[in-house]
PDB file with one MODEL, atoms N, CA, C and O in Angstrom:
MODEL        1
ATOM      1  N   UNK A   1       0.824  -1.196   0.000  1.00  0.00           N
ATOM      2  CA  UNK A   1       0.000   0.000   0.000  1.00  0.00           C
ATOM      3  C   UNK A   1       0.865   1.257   0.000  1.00  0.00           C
ATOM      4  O   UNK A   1       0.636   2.340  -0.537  1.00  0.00           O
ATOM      5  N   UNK A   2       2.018   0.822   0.799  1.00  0.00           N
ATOM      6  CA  UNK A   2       2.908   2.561   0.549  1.00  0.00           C
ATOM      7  C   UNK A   2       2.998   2.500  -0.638  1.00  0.00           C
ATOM      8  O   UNK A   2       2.222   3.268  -1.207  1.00  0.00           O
ATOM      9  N   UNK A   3       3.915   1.631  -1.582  1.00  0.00           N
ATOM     10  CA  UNK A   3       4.497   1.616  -2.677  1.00  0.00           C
ATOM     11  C   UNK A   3       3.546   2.384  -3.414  1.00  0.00           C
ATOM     12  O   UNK A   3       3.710   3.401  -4.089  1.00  0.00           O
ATOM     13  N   UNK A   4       2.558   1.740  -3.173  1.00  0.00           N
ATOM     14  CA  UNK A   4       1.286   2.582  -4.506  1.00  0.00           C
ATOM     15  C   UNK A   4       1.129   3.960  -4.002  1.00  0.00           C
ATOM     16  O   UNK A   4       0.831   4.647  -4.979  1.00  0.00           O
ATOM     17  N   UNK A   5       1.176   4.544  -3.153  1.00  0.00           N
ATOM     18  CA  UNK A   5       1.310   5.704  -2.654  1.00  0.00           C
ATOM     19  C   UNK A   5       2.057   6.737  -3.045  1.00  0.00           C
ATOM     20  O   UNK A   5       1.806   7.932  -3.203  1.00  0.00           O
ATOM     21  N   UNK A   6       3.144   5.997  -3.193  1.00  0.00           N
ATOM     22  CA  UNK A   6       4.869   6.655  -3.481  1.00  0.00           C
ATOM     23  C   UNK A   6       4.446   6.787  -5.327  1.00  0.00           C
ATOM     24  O   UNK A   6       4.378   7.814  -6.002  1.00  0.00           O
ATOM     25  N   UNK A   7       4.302   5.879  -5.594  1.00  0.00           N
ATOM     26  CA  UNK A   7       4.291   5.372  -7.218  1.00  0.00           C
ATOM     27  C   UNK A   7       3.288   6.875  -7.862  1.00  0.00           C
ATOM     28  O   UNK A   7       3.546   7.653  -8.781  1.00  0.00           O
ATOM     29  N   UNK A   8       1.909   6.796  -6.750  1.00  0.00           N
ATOM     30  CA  UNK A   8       0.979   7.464  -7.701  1.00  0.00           C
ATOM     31  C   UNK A   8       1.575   9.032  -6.893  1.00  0.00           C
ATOM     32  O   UNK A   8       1.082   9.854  -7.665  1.00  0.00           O
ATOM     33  N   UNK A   9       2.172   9.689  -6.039  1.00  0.00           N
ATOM     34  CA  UNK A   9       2.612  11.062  -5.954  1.00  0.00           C
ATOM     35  C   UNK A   9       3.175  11.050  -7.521  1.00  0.00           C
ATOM     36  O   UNK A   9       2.733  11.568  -8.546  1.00  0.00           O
ATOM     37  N   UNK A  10       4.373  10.210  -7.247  1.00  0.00           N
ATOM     38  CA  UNK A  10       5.322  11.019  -8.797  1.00  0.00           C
ATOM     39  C   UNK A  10       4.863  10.703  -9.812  1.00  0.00           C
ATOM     40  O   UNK A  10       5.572  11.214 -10.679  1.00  0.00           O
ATOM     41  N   UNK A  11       3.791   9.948 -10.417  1.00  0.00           N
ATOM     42  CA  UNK A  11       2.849   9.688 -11.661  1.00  0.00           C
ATOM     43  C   UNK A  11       2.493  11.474 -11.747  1.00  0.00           C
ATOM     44  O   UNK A  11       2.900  12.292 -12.572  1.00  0.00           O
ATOM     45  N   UNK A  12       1.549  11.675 -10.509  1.00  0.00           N
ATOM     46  CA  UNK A  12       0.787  12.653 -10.321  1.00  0.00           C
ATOM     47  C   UNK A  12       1.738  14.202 -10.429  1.00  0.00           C
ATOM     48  O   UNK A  12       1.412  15.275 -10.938  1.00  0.00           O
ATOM     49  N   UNK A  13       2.896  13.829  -9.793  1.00  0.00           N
ATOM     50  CA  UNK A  13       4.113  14.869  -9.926  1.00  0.00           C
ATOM     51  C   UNK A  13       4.136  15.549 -11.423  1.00  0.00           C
ATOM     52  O   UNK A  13       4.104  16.721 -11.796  1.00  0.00           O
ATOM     53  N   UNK A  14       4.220  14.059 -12.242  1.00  0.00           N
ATOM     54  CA  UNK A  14       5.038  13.737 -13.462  1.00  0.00           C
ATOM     55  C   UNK A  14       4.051  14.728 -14.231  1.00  0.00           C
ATOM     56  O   UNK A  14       4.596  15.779 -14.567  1.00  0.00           O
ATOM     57  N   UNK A  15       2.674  14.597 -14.584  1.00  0.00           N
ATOM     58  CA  UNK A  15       1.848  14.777 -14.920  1.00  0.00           C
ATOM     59  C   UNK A  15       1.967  16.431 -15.089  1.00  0.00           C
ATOM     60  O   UNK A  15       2.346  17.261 -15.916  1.00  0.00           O
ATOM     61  N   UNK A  16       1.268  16.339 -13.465  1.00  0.00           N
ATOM     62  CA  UNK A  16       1.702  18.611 -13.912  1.00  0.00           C
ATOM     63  C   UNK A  16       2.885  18.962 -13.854  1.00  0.00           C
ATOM     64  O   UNK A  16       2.798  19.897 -13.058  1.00  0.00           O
ATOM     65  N   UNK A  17       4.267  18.864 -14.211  1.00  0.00           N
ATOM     66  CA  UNK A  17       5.366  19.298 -14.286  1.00  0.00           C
ATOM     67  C   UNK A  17       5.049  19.476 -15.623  1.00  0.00           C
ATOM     68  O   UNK A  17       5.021  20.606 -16.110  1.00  0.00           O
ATOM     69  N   UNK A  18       4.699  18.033 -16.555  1.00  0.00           N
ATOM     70  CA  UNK A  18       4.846  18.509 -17.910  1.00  0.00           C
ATOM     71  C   UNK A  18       3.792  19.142 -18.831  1.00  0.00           C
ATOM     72  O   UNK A  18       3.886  19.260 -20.053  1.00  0.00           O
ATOM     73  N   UNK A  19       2.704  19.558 -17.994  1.00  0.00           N
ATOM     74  CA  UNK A  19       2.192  20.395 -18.541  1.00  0.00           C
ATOM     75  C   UNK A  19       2.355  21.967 -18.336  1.00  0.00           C
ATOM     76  O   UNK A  19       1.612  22.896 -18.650  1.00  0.00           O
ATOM     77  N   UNK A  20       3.536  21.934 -17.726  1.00  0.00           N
ATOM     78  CA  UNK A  20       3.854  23.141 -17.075  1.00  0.00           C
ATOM     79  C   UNK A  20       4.275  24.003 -18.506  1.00  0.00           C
ATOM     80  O   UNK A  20       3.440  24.823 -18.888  1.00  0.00           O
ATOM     81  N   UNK A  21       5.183  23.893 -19.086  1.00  0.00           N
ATOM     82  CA  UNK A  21       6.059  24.723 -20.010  1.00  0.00           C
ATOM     83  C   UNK A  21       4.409  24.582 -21.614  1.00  0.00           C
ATOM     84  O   UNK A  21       4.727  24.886 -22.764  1.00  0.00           O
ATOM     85  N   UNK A  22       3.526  24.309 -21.433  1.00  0.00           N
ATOM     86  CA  UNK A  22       2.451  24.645 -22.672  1.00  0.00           C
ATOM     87  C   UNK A  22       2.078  25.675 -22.905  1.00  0.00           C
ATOM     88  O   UNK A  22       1.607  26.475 -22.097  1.00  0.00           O
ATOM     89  N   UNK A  23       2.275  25.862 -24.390  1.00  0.00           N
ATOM     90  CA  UNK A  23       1.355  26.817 -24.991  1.00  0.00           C
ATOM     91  C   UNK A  23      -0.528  27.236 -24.586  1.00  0.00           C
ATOM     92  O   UNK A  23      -1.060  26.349 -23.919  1.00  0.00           O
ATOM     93  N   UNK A  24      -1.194  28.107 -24.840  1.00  0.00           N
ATOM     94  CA  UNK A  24      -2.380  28.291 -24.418  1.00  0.00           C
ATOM     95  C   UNK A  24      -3.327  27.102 -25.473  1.00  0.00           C
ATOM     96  O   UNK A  24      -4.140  26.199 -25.279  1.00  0.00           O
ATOM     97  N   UNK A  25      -2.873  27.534 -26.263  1.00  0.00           N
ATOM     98  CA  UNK A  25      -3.310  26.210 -27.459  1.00  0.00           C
ATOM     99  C   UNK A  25      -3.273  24.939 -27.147  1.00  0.00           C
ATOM    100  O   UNK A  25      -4.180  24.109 -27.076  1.00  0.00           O
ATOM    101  N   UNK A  26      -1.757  24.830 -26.907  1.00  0.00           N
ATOM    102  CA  UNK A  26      -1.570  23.144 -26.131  1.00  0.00           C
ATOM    103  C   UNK A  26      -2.278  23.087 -24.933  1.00  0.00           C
ATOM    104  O   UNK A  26      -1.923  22.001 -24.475  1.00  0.00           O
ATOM    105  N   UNK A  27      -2.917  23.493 -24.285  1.00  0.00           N
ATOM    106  CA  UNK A  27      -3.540  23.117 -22.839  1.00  0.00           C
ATOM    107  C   UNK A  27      -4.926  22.813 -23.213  1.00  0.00           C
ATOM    108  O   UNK A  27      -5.464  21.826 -22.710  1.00  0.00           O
ATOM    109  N   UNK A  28      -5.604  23.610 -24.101  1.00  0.00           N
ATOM    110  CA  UNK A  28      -6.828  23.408 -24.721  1.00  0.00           C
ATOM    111  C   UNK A  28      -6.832  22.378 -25.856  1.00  0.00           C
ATOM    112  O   UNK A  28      -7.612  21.459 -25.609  1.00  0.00           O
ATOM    113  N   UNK A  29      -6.354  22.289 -26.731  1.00  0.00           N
ATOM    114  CA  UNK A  29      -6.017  21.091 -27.045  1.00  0.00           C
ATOM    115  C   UNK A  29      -5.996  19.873 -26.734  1.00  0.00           C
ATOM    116  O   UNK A  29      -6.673  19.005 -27.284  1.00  0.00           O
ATOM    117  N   UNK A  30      -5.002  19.658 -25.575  1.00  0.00           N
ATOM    118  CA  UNK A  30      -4.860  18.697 -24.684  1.00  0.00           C
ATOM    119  C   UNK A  30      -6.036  18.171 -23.775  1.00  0.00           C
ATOM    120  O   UNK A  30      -6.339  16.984 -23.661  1.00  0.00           O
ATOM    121  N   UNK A  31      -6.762  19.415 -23.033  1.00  0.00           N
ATOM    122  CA  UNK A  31      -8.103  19.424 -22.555  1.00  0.00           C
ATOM    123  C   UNK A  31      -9.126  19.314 -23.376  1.00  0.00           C
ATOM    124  O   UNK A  31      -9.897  18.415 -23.042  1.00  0.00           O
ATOM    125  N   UNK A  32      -9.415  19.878 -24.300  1.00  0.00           N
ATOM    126  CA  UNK A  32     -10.565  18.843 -25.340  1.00  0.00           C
ATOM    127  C   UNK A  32     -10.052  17.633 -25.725  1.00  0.00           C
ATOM    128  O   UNK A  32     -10.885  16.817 -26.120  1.00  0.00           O
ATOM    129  N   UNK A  33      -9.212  17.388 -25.719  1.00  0.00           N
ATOM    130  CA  UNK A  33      -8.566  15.727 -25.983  1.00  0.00           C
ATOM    131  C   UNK A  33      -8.975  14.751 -24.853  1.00  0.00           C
ATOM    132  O   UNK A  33      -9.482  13.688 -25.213  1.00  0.00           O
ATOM    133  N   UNK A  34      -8.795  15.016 -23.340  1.00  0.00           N
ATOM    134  CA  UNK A  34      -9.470  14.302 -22.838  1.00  0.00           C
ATOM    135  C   UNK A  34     -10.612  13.822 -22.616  1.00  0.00           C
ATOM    136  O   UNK A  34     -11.117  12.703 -22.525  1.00  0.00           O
ATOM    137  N   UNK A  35     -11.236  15.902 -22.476  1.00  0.00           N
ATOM    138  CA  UNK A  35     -12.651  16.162 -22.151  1.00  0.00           C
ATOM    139  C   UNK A  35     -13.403  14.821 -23.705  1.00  0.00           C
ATOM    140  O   UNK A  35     -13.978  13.788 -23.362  1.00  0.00           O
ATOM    141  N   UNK A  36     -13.289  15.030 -24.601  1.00  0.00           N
ATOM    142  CA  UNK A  36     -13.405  14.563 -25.594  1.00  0.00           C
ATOM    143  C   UNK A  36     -13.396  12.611 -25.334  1.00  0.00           C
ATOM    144  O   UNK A  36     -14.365  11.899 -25.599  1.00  0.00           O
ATOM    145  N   UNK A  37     -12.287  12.192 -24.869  1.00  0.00           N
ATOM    146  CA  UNK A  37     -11.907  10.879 -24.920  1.00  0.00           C
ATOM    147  C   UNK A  37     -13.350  10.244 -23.701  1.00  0.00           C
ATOM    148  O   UNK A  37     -14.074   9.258 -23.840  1.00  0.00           O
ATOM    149  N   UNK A  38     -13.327  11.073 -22.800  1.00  0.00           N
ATOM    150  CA  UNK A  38     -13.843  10.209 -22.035  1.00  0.00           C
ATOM    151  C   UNK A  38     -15.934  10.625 -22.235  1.00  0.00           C
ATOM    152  O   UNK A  38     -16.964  10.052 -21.878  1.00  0.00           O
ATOM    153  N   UNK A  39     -15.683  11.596 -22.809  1.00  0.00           N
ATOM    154  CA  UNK A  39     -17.519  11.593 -23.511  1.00  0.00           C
ATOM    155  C   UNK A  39     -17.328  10.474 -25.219  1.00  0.00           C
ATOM    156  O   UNK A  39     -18.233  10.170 -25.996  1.00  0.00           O
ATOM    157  N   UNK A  40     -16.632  10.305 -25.260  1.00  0.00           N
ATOM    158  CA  UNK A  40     -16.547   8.911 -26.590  1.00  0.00           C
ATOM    159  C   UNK A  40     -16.489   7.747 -25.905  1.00  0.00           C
ATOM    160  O   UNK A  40     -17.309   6.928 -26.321  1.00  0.00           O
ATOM    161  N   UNK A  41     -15.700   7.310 -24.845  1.00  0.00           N
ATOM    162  CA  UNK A  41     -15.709   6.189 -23.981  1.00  0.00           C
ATOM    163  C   UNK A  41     -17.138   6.307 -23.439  1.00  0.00           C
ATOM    164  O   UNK A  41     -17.756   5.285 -23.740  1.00  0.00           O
ATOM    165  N   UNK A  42     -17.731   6.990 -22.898  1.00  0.00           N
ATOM    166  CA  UNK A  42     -19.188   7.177 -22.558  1.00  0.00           C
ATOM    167  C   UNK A  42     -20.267   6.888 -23.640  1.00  0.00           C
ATOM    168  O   UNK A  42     -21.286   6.277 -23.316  1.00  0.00           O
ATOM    169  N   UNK A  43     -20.153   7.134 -24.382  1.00  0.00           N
ATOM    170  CA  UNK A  43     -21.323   7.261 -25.437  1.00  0.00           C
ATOM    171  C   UNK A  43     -20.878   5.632 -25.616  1.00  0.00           C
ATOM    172  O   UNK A  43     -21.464   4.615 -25.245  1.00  0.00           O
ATOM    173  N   UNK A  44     -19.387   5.843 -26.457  1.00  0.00           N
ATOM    174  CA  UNK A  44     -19.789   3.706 -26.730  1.00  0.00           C
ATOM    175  C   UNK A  44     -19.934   3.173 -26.058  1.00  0.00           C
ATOM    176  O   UNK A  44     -20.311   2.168 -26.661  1.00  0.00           O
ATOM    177  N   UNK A  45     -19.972   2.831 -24.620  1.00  0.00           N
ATOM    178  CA  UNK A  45     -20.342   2.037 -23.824  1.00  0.00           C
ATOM    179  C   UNK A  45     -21.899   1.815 -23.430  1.00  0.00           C
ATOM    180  O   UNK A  45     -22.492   0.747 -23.276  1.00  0.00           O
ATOM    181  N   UNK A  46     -22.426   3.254 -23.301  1.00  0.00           N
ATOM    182  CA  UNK A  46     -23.830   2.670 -23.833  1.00  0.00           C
ATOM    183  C   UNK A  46     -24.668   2.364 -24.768  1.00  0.00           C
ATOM    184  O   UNK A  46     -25.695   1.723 -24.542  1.00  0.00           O
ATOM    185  N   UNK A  47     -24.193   2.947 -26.358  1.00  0.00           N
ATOM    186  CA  UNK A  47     -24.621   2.071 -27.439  1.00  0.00           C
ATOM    187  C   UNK A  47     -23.940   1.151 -27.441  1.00  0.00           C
ATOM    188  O   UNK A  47     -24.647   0.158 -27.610  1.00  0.00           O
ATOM    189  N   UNK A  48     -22.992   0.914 -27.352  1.00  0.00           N
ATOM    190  CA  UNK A  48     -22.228  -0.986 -27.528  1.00  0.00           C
ATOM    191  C   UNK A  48     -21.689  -0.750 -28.520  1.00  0.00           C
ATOM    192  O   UNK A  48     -21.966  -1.409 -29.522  1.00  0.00           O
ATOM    193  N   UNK A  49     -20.692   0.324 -28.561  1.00  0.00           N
ATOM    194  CA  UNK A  49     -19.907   0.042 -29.799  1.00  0.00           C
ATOM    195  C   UNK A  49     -18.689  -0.236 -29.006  1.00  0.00           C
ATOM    196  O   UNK A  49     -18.540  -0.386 -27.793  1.00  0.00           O
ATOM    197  N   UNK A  50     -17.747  -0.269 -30.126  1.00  0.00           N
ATOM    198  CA  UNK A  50     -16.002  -0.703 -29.525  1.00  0.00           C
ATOM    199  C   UNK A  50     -15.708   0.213 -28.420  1.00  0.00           C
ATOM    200  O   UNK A  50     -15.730   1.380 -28.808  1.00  0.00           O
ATOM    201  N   UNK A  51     -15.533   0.127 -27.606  1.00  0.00           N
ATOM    202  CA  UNK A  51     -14.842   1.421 -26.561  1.00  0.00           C
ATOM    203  C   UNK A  51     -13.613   2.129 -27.232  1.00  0.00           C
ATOM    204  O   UNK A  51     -13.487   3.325 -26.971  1.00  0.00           O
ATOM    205  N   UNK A  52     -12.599   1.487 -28.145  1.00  0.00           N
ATOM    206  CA  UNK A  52     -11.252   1.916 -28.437  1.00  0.00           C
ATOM    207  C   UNK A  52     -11.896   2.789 -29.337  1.00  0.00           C
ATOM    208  O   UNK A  52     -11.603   3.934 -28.993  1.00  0.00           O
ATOM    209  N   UNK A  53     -12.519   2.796 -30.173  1.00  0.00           N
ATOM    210  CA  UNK A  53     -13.150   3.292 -31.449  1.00  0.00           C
ATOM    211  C   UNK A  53     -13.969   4.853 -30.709  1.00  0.00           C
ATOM    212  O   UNK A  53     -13.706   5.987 -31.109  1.00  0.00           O
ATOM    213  N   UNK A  54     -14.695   4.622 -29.894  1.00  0.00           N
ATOM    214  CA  UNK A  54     -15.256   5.406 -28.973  1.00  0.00           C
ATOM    215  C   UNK A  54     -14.353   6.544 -28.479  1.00  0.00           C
ATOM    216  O   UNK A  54     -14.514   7.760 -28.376  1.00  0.00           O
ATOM    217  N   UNK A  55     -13.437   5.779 -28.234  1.00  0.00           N
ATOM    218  CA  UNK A  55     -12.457   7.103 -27.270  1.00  0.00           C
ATOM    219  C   UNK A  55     -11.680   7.528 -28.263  1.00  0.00           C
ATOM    220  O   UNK A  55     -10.981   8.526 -28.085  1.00  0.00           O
ATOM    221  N   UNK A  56     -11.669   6.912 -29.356  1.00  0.00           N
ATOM    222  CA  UNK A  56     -10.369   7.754 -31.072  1.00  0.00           C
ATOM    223  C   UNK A  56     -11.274   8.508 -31.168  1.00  0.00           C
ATOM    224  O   UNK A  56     -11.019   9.698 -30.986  1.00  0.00           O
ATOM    225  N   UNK A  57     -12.478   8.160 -31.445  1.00  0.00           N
ATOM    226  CA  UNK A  57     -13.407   9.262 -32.193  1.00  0.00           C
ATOM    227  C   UNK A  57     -13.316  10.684 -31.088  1.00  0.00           C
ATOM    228  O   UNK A  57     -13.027  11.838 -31.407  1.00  0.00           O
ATOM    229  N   UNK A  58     -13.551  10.327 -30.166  1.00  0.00           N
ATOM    230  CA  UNK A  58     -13.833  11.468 -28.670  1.00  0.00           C
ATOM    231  C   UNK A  58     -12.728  12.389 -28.969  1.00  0.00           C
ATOM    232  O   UNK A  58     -12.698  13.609 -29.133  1.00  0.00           O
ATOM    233  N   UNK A  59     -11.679  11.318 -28.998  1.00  0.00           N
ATOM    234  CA  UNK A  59     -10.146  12.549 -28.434  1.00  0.00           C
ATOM    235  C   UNK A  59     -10.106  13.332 -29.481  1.00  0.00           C
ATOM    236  O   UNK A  59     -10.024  14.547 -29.300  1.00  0.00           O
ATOM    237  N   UNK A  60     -10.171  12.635 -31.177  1.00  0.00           N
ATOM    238  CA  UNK A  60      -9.865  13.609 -32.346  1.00  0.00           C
ATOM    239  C   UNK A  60     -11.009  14.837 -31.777  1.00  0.00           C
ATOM    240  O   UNK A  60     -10.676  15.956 -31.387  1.00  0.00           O
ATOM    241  N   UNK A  61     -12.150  14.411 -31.831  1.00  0.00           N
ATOM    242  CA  UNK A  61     -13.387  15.658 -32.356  1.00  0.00           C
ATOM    243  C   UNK A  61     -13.183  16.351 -30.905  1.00  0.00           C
ATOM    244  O   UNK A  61     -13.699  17.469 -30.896  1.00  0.00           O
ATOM    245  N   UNK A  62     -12.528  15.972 -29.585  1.00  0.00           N
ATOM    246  CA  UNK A  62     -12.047  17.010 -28.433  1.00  0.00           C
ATOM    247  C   UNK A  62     -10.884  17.812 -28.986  1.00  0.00           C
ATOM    248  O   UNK A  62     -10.937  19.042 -28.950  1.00  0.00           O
ATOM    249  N   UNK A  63      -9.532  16.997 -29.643  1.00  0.00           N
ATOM    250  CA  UNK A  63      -8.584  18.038 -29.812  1.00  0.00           C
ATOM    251  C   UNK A  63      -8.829  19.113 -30.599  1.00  0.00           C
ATOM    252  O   UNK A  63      -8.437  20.225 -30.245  1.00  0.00           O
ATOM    253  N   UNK A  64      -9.566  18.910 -31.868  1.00  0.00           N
ATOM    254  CA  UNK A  64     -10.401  19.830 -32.867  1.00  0.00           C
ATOM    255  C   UNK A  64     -10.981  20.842 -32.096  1.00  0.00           C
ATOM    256  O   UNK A  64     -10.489  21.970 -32.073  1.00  0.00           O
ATOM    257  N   UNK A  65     -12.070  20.516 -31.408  1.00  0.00           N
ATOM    258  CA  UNK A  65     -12.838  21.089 -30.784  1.00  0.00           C
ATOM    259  C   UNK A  65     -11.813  22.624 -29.718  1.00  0.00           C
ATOM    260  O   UNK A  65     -12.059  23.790 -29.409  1.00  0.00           O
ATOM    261  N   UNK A  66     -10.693  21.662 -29.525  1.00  0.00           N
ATOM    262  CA  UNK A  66      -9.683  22.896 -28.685  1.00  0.00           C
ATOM    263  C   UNK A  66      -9.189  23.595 -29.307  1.00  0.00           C
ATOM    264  O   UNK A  66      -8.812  24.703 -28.925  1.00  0.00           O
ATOM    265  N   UNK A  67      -9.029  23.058 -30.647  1.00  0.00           N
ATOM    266  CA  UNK A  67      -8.322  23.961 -31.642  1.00  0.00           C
ATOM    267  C   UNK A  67      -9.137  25.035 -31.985  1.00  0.00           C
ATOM    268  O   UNK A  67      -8.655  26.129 -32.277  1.00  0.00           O
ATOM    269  N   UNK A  68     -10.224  24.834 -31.975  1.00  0.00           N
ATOM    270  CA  UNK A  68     -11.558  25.742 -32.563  1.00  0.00           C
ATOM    271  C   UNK A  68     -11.644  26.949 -31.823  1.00  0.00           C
ATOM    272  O   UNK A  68     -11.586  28.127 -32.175  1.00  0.00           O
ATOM    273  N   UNK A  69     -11.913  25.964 -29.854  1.00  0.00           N
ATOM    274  CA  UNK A  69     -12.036  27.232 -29.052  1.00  0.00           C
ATOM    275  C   UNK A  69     -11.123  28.232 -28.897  1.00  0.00           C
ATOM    276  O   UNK A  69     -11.364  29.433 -28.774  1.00  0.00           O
ATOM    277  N   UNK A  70      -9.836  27.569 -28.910  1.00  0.00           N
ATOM    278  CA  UNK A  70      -8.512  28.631 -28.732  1.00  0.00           C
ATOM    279  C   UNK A  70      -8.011  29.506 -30.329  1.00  0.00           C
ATOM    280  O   UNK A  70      -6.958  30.109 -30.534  1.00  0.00           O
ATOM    281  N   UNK A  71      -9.206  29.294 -31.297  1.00  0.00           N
ATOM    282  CA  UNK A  71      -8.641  30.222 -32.487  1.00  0.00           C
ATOM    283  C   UNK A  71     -10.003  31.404 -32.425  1.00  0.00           C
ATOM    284  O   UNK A  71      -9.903  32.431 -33.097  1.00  0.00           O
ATOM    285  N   UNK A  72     -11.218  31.162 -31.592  1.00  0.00           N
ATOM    286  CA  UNK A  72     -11.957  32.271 -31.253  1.00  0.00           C
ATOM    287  C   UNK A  72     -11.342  33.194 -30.492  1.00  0.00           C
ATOM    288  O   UNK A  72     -11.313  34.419 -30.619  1.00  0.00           O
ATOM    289  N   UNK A  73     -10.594  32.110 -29.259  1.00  0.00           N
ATOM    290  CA  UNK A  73     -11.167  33.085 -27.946  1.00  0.00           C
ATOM    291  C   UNK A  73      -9.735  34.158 -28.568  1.00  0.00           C
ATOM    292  O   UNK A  73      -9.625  35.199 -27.920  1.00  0.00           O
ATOM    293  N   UNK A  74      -8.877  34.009 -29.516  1.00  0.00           N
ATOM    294  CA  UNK A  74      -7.735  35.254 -29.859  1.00  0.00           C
ATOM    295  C   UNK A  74      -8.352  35.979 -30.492  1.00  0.00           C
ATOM    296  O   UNK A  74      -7.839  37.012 -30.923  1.00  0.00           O
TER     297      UNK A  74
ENDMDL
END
């Protein structure tokens, strides 16, 4: 139980360090990419489609989607 403790700080460390040095683009991007992945993992799981297929489709039409918001909001 420590180990996993220890393990998930510096996962968690790892994580926002390297989103530290991003562009405004890259953060939105990145954030419709998830926001995106996990409403595609959602949707196929309750129609019953592939989940992998589900979450490609999500992340592309999220990263798009960031690209979109961050070429308004300039």
């Amino acid at each position: 139980m420590k180990l996993t403790g220890i393990v998930l700080v510096f996962v968690l460390a790892a994580f926002l360090t390297g989103c530290a040095g991003m562009t405004a683009t890259q953060q939105r991007m990145l954030s419709g990419g998830a926001i995106g992945t996990a409403a595609g993992l959602g949707t196929a799981a309750i129609v019953g489609a592939p989940l992998a297929v589900g979450a490609a489709a999500g992340a592309a039409a999220g990263v798009v989607g960031g690209y979109v918001v961050d070429e308004i909001e300039r």
